[in-house]
C-alpha positions, 0 to 999 in steps of 0.5 A: 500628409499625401494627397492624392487627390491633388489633381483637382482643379484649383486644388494644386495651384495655390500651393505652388504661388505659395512654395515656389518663392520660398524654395527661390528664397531658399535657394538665394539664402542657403549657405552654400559656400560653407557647405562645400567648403566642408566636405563632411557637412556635404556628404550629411546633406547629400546623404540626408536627401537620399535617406529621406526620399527612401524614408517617406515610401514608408507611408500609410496610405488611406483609402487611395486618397492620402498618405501618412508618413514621417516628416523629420524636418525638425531634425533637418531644422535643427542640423542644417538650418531652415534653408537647407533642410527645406531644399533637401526635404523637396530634393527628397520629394522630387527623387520620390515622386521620379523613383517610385509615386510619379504623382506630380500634380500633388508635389506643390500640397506636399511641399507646402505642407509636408515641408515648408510649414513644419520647417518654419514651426521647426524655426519657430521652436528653436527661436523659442529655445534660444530665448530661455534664460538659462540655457539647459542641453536636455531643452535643446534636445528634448525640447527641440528633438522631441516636442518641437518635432510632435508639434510639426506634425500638427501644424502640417496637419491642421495646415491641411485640414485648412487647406483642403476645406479651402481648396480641395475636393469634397470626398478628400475633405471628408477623408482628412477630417475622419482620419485626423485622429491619426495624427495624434498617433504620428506625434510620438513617433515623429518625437522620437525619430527626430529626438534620437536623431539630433541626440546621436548627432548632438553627442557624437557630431556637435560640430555638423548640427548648426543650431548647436553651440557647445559654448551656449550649452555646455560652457556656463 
């Protein structure tokens, strides 16, 4: 979600105490010497900052209060890691919020929880897949590409819906839970985006996924 309304007192400010020592966290545990070290997996990464900043414009805006869109970070997740995939999806949210919202004071709400939420759900769904007995290619792509990604989406919606009965304004509440059911119309797609996107790169590039291992999956 995009909030908007994020220049309420109060509203904005906790969510940057939250994101701020994760990002730094983030930033000190990244692994960037194997990523520079090979310039393919640099390239996917740069190239997923841009592609993501373009793709969550297409957003559906509610009333001027909000927004929906795509989130994709399961697919980040799964492809570079929780570290990465967080410092590129607010990459992405930065070059947005410059190029075309300039909503500034709403960045700290989105990167908790458009980002860092569904990331660690993302984290949580793969340890999840690692930990089933027998190892299945269809649960690590399905399982994680799919459902992992459906249950992003509700994990940043009902983070949301927390957060701004905390926090937020009166009238942004009363729109969040109105337009909740419009989540429930994310999940599919989310699923399907983030599915298809890991089964390309599963099939075509399994060396630039991070999270997959051809010994774990295949040699059995």
């Amino acid at each position: 979600m995009v909030f908007y309304f994020a220049g309420a007192v109060g509203f904005w400010g906790p969510a940057a105490a939250l994101s701020l020592p994760v990002l730094l966290l983030c930033v000190l545990k990244a692994p960037w010497r194997q990523l520079w070290a090979r310039g393919e997996r640099l390239n996917l990464w740069l190239a997923a900052i841009v592609a993501l900043a373009l793709f969550w414009q297409l957003q559906v805006s509610v009333r001027g209060l909000l927004g929906l869109h795509p989130l994709l970070l399961m697919a980040l997740t799964m492809v570079f890691g929780a570290a990465l995939a967080i410092l590129a999806a607010t990459l992405a949210l930065l070059a947005g919020c410059w190029l075309f919202s300039g909503l500034w004071l709403a960045l700290p709400p989105q990167c908790l929880l458009n980002i860092i939420l569904p990331a660690g759900a993302a984290v949580c769904v793969l340890w999840a897949i690692d930990r089933v007995p027998q190892r299945n290619l269809f649960v690590y792509m399905l399982g994680g590409g799919f459902f992992g990604a459906m249950l992003t989406v509700q994990v940043m919606a009902l983070a949301s819906l927390a957060y701004v009965w905390l926090l937020g304004p009166g009238p942004l509440l009363v729109q969040v839970v109105d337009y909740y059911y419009l989540t429930l119309l994310m999940m599919f797609p989310e699923g399907f985006i983030n599915g298809a996107v890991i089964t390309v790169l599963t099939v075509l590039k399994p060396e630039l996924v991070k999270t997959y291992d051809d010994r774990a999956y295949l040699d059995q």
